[in-house]
N, CA, C and O atoms as a MOPAC input file, in Angstrom:
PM7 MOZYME 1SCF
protein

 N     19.52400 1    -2.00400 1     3.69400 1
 C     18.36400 1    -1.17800 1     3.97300 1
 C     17.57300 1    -1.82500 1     5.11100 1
 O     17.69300 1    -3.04600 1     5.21600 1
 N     16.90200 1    -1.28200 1     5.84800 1
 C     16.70800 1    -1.38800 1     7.04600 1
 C     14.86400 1    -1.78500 1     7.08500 1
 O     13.95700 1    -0.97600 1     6.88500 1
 N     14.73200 1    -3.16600 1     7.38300 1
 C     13.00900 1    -3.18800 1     7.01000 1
 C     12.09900 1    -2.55000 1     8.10900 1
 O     12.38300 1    -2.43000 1     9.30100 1
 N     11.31800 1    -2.28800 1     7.67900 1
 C      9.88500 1    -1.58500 1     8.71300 1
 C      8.77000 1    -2.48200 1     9.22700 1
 O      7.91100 1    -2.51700 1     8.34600 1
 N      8.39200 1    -3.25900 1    10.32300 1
 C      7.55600 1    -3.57500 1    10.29100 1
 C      6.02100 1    -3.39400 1    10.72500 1
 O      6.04000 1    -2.16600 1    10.79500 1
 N      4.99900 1    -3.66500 1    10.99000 1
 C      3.91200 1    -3.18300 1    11.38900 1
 C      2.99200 1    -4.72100 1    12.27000 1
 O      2.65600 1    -5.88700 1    12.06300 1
 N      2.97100 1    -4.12500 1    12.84000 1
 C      1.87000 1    -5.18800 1    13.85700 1
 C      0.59200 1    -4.70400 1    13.88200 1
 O      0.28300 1    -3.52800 1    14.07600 1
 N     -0.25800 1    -5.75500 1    13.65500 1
 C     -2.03400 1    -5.33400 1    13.61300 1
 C     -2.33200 1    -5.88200 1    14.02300 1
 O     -1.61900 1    -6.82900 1    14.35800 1
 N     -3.90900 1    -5.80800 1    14.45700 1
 C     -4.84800 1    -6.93600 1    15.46100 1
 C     -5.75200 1    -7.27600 1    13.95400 1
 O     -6.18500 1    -6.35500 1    13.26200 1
 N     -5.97600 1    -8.97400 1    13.53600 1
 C     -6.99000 1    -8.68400 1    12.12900 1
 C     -8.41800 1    -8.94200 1    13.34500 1
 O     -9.50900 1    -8.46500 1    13.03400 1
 N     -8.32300 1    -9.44700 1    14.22200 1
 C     -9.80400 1    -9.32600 1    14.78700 1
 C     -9.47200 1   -10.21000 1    16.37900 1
 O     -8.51600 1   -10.94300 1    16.63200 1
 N    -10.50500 1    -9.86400 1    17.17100 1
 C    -10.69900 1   -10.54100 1    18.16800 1
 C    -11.91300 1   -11.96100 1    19.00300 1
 O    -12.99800 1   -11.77000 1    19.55300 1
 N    -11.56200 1   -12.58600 1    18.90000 1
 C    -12.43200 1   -13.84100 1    19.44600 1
 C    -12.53400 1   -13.34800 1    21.26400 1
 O    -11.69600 1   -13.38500 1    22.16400 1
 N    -14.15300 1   -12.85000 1    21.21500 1
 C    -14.60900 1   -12.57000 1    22.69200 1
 C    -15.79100 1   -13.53200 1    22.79300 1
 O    -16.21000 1   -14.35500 1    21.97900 1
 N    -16.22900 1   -13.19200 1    24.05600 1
 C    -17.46700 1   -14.31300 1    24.96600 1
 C    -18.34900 1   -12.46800 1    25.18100 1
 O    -18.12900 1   -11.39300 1    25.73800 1
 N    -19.55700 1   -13.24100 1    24.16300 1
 C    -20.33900 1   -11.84500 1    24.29200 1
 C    -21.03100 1   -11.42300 1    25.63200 1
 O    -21.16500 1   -10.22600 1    25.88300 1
 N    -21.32700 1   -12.07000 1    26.21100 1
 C    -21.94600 1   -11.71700 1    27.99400 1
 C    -20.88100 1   -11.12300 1    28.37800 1
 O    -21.36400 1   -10.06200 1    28.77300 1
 N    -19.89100 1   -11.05200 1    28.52900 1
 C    -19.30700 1   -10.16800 1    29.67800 1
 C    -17.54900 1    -9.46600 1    28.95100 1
 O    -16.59900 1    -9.24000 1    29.70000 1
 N    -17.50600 1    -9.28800 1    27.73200 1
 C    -16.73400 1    -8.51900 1    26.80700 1
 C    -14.80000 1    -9.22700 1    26.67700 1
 O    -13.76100 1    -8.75300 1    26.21900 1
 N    -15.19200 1   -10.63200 1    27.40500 1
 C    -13.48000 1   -11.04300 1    27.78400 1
 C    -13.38900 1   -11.43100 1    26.32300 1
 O    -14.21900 1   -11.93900 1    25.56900 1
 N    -11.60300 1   -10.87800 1    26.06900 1
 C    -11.07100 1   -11.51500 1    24.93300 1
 C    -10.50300 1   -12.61400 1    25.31100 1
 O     -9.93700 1   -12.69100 1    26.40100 1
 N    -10.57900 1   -13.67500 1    24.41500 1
 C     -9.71500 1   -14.86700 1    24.72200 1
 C     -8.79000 1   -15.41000 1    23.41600 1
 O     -7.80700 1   -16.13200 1    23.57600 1
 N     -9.31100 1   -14.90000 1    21.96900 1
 C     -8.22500 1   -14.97600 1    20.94600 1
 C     -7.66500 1   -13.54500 1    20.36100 1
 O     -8.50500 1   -12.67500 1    20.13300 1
 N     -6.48500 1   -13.31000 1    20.14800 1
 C     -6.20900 1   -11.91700 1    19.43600 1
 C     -5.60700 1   -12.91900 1    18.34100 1
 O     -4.84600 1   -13.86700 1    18.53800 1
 N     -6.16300 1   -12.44600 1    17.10100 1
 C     -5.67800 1   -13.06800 1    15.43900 1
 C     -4.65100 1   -11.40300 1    15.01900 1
 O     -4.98000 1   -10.24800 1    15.28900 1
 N     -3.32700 1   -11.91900 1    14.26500 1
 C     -2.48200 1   -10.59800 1    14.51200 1
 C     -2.24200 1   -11.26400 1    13.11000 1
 O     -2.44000 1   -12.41000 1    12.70700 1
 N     -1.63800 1    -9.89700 1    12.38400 1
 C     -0.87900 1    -9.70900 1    11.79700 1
 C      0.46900 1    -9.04500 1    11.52100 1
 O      0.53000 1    -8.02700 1    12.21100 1
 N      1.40700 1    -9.18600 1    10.90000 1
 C      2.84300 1    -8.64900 1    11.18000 1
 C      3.46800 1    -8.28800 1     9.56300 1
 O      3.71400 1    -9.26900 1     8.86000 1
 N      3.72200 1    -6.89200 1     8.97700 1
 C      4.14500 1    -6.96200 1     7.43400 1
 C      5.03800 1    -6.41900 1     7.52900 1
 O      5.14800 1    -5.76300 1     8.56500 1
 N      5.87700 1    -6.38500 1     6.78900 1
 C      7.43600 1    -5.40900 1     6.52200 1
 C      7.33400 1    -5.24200 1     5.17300 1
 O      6.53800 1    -5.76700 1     4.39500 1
 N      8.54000 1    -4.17100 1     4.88800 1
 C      8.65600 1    -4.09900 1     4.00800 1
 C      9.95900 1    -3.60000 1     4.01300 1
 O     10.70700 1    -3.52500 1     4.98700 1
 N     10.22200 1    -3.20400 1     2.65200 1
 C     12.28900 1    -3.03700 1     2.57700 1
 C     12.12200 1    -1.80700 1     1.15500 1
 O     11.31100 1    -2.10100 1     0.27600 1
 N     12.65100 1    -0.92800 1     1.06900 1
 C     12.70500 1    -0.15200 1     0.21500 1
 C     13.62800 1    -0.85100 1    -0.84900 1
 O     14.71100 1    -1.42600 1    -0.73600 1
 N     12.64200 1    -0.54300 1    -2.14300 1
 C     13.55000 1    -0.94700 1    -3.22500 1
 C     14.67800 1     0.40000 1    -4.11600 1
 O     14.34000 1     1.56600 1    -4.32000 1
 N     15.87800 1    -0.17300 1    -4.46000 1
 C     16.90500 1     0.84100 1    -4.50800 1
 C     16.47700 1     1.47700 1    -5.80000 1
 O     16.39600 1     2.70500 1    -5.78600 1
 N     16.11300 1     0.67600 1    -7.21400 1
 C     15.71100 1     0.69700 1    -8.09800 1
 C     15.00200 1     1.79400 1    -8.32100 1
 O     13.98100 1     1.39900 1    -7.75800 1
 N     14.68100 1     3.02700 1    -8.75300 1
 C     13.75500 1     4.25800 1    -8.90200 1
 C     13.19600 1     3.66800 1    -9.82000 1
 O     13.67100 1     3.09600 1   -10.80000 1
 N     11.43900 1     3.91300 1    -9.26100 1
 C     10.67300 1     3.45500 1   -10.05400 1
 C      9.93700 1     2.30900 1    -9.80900 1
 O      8.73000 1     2.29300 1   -10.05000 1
 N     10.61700 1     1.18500 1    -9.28300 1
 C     10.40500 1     0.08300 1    -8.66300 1
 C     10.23600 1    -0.36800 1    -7.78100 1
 O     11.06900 1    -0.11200 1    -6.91100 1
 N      8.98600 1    -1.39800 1    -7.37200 1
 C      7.92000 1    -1.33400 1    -6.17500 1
 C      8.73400 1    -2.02000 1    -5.22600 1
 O      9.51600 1    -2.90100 1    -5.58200 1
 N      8.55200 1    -1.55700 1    -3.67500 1
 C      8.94100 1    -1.93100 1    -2.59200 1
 C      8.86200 1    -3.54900 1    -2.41100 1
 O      8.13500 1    -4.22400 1    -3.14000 1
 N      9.58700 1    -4.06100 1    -1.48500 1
 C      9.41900 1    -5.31600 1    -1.05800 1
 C      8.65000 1    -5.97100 1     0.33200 1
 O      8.87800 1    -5.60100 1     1.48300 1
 N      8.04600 1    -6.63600 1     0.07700 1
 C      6.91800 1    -6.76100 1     1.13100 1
 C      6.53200 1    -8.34300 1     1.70000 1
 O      6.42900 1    -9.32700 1     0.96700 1
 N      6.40800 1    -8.33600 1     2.70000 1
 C      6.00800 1   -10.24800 1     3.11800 1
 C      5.30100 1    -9.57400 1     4.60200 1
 O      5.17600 1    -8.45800 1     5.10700 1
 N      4.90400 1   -11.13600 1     4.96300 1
 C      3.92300 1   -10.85200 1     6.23500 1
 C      4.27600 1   -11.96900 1     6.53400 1
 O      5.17600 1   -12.66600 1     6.06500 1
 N      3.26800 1   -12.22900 1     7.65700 1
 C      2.83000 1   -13.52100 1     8.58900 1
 C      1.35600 1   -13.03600 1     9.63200 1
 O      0.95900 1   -11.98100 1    10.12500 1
 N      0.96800 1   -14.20200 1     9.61000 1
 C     -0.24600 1   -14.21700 1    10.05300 1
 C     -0.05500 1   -15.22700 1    11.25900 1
 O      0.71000 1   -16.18800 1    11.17600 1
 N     -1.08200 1   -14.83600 1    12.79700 1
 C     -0.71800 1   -15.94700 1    14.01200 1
 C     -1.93100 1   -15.55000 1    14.71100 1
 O     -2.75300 1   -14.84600 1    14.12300 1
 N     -2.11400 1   -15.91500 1    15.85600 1
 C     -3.11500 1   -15.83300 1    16.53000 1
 C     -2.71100 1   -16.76400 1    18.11300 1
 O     -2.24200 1   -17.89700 1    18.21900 1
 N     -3.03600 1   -15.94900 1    19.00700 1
 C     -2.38600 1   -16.26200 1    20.74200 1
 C     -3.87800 1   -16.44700 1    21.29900 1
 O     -4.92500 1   -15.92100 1    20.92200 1
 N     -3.69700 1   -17.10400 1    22.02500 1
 C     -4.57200 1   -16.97600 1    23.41600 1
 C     -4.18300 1   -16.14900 1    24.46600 1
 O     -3.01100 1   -15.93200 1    24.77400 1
 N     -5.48000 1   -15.53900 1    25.19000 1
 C     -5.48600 1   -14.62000 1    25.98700 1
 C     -6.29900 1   -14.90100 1    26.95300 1
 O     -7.37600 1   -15.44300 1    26.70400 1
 N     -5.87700 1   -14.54000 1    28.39900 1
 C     -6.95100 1   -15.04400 1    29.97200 1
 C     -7.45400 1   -13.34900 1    30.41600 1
 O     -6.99600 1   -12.27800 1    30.81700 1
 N     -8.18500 1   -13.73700 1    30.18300 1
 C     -9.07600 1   -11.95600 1    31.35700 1
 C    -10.07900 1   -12.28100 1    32.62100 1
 O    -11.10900 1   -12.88700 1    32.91600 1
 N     -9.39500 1   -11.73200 1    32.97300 1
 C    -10.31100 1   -11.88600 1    34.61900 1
 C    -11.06000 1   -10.84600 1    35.20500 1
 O    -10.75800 1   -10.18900 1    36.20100 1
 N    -12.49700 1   -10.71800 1    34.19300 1
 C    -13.37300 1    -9.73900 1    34.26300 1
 C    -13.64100 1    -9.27100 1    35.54100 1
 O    -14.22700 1    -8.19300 1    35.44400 1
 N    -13.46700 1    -9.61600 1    36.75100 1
 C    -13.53700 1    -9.02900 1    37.66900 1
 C    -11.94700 1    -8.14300 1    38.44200 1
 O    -11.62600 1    -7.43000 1    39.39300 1
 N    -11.58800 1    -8.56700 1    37.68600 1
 C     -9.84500 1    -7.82900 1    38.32000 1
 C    -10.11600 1    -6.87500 1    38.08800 1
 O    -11.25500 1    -6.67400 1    37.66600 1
 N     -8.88700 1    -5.44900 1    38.30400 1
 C     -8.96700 1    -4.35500 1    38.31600 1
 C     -8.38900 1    -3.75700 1    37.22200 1
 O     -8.73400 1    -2.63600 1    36.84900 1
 N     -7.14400 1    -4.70800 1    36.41900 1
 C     -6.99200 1    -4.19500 1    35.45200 1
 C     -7.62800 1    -5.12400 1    34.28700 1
 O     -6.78900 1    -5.58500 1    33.51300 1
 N     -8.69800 1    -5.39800 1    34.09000 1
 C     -9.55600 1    -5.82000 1    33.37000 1
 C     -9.91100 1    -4.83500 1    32.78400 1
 O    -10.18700 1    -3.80000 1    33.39000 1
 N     -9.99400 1    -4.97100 1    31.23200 1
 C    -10.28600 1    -3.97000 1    30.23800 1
 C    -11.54800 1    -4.04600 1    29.47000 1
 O    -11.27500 1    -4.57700 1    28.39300 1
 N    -12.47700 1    -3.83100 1    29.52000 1
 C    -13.70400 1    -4.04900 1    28.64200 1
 C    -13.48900 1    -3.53400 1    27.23500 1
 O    -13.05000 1    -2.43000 1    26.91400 1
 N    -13.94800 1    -4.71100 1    26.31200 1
 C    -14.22400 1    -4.32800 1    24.84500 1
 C    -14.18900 1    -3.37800 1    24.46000 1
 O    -13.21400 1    -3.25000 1    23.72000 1
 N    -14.80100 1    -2.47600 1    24.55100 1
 C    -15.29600 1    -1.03900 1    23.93600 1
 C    -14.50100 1    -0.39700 1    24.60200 1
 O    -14.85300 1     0.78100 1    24.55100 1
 N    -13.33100 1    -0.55300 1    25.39900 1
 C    -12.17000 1     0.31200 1    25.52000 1
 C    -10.60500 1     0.12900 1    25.54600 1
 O     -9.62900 1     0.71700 1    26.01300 1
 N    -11.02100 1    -1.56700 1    24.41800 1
 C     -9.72300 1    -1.70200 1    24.49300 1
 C     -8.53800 1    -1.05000 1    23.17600 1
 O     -9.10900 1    -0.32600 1    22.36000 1
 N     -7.49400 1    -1.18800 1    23.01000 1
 C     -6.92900 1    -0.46700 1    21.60100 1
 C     -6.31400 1    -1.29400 1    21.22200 1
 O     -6.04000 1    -2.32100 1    21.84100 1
 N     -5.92900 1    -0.96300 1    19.97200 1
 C     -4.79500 1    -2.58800 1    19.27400 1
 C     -3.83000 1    -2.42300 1    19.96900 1
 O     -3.65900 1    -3.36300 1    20.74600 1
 N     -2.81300 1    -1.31200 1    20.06900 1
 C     -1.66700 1    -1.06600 1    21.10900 1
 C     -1.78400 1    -2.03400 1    22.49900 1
 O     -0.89300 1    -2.67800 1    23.05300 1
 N     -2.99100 1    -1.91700 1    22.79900 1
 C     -2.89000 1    -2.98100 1    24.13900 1
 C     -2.41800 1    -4.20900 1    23.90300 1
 O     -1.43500 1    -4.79200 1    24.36000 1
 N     -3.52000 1    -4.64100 1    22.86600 1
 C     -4.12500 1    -5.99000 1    21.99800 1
 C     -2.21800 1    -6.04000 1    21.89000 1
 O     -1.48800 1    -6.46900 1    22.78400 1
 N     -1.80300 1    -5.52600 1    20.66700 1
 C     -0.14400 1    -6.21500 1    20.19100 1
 C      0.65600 1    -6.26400 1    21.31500 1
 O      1.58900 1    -7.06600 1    21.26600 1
 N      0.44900 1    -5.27000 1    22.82200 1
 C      1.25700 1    -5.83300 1    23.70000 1
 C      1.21800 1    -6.96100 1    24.40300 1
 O      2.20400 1    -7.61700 1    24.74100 1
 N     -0.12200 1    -7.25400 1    24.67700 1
 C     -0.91800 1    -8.90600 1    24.75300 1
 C     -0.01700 1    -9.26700 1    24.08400 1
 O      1.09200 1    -9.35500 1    24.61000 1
 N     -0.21900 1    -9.64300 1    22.51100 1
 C      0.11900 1   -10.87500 1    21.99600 1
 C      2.73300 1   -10.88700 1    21.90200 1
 O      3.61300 1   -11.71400 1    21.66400 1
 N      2.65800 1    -9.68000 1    22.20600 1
 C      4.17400 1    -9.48300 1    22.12300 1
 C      4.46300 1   -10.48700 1    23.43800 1
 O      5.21100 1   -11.46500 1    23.45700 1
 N      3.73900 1   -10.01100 1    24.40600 1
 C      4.03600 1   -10.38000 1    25.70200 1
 C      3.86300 1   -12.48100 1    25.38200 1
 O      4.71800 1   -13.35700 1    25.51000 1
 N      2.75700 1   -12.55000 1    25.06200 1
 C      2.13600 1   -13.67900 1    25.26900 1
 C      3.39000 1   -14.98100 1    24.09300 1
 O      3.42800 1   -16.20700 1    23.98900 1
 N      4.11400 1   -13.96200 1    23.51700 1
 C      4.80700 1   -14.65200 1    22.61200 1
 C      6.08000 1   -14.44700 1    23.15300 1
 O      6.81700 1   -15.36300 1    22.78900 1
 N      6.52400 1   -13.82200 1    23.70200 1
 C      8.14400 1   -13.29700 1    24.29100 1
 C      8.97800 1   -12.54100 1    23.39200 1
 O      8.61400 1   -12.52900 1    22.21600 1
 N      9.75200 1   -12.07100 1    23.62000 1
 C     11.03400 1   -11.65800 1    22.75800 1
 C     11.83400 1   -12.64700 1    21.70600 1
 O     11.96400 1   -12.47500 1    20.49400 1
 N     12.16000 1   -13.35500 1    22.23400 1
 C     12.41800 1   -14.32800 1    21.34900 1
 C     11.83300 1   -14.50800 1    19.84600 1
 O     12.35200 1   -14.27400 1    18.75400 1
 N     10.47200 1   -15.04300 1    20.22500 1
 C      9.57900 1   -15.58700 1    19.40900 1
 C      9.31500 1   -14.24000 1    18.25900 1
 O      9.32900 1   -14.21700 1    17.02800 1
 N      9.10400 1   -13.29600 1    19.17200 1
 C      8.91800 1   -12.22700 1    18.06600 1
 C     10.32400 1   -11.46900 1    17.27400 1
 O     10.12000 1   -11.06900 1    16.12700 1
 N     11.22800 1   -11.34100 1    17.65300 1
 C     12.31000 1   -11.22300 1    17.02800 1
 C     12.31100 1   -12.12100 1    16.01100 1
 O     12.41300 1   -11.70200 1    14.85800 1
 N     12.14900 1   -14.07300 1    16.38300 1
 C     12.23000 1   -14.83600 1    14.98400 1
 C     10.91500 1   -14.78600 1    14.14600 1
 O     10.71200 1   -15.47900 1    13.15000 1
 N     10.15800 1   -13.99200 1    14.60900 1
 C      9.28200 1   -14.03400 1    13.47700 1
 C      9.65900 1   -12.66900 1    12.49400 1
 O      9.58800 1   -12.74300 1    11.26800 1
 N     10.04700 1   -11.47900 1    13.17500 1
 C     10.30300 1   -10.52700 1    12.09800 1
 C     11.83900 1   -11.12200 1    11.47600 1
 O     12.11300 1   -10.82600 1    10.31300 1
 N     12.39900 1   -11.60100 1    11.93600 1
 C     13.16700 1   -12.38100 1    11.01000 1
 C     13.40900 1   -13.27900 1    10.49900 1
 O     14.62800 1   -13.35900 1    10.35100 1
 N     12.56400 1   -14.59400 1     9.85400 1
 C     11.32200 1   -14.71700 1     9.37100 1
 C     11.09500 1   -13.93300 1     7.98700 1
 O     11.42900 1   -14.40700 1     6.90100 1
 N     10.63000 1   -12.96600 1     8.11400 1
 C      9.62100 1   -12.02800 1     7.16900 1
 C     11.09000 1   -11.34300 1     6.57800 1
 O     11.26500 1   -11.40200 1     5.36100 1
 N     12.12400 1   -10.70700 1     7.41500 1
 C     13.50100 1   -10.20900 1     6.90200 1
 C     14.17300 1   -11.42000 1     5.50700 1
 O     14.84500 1   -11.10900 1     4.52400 1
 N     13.65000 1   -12.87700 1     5.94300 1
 C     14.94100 1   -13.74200 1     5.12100 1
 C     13.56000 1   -13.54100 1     4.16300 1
 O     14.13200 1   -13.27700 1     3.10600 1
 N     12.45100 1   -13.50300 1     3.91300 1
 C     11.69700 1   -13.86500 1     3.12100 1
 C     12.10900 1   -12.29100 1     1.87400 1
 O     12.38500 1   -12.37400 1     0.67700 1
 N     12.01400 1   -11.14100 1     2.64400 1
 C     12.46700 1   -10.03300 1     2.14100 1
 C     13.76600 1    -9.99700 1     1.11100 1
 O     13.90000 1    -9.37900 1     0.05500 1
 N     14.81600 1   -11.02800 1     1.91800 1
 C     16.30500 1   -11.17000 1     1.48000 1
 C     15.74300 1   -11.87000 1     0.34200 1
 O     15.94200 1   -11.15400 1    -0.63900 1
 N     15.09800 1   -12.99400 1    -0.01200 1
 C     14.72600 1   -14.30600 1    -0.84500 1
 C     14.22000 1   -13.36300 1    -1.72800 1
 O     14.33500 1   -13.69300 1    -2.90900 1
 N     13.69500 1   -12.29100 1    -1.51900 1
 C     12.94400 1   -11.23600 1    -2.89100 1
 C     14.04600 1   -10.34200 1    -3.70500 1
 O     14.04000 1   -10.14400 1    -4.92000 1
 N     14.98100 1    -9.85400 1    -2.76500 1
 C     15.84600 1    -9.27400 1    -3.45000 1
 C     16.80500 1    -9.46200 1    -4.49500 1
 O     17.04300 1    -8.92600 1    -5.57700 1
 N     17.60300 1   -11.05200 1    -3.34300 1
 C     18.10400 1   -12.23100 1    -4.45000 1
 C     17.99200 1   -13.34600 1    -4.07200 1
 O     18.46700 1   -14.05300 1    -3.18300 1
 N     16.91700 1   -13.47100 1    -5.29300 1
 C     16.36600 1   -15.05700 1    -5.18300 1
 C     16.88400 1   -16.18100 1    -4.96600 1
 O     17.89000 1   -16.07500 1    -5.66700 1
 N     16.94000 1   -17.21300 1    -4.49700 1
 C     17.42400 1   -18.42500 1    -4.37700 1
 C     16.79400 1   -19.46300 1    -4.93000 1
 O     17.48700 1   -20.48100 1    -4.94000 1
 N     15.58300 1   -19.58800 1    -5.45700 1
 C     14.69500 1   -20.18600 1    -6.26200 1
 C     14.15500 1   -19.34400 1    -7.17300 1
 O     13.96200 1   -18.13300 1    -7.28500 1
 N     13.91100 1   -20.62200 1    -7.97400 1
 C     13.24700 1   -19.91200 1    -9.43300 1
 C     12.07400 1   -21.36500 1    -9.81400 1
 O     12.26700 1   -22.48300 1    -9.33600 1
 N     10.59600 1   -20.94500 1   -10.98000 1
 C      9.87200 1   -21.67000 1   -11.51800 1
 C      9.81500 1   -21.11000 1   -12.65100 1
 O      9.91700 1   -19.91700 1   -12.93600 1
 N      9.49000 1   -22.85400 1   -13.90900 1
 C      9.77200 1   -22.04600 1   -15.05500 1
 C      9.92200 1   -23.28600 1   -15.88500 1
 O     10.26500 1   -24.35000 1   -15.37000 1
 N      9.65800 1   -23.15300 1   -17.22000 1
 C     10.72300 1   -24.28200 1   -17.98200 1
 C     11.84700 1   -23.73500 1   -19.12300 1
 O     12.03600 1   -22.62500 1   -19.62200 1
 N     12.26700 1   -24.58000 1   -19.23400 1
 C     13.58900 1   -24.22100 1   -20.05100 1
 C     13.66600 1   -23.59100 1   -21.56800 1
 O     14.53900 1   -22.96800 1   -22.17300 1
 N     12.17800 1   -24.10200 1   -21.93900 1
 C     12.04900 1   -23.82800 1   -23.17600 1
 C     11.20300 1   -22.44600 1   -23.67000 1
 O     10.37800 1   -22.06300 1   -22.84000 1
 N     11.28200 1   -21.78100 1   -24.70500 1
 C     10.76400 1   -20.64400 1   -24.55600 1
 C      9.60800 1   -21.09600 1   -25.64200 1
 O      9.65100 1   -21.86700 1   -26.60100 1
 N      8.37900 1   -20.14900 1   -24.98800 1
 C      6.99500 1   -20.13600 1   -25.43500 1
 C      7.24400 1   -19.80800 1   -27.14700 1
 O      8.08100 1   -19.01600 1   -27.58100 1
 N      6.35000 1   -20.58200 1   -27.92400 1
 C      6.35800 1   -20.60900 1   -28.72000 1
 C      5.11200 1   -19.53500 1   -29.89500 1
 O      3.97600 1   -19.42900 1   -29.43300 1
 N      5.27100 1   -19.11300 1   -30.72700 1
 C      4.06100 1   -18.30200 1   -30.93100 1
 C      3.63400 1   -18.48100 1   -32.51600 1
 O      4.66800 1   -18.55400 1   -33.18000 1
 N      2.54100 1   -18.57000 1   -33.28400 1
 C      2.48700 1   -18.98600 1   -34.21900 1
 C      1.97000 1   -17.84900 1   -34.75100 1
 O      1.33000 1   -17.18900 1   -33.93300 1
 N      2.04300 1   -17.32800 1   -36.02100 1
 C      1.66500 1   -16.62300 1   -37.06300 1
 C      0.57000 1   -17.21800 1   -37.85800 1
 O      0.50100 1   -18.44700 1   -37.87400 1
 N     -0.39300 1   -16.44500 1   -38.59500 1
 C     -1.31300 1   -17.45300 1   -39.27100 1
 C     -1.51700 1   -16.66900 1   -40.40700 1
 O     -2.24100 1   -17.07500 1   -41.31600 1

């Protein structure tokens, strides 16, 4: 099954005098359909955050109040490369795989005990 992911901006670090961004904080979630009817989807994330240069006087300088996350995630896609972002949604894919079938387990051996009174 084929995972979905989603890219978000969770907020931006600007310099309030003159509207330049200089941090985009992102987020990235997938998820994987579970086969099971009835039973809840599978889901993981990651959380990152890039630096960003604006040169408020350039021409393609974007002011605050007109920028969109679409810009914002191409910023931070760009600012991270192909690479980097491919291993991060895969990444979030093995974490997906690790949900389906586990490779670890916590726990003890012995089973809880319960008393009657």
């Amino acid at each position: 099954m084929a995972d979905t992911y989603s890219w978000k901006v969770a907020t931006l670090d600007r310099e309030i005098s003159n509207g330049t961004v200089y941090t985009v904080h992102y987020t990235v979630s997938a998820s994987r359909t579970n086969p099971v009817e009835g039973e809840s989807d599978y889901t993981a994330g990651s959380y990152g955050s890039v630096g960003v240069t604006a040169d408020p006087t350039s021409k393609s300088f974007i002011a605050y109040e007109d920028l969109t996350e679409d810009t914002c995630i191409d910023w931070v896609k760009a600012d991270l490369g192909s690479e980097s972002v491919d291993s991060i949604e895969a990444s979030i894919s093995s974490n997906l795989d690790n949900q389906v079938n586990p490779i670890d387990a916590a726990g003890v051996p012995w089973a809880t005990e319960t008393t009657t009174d």
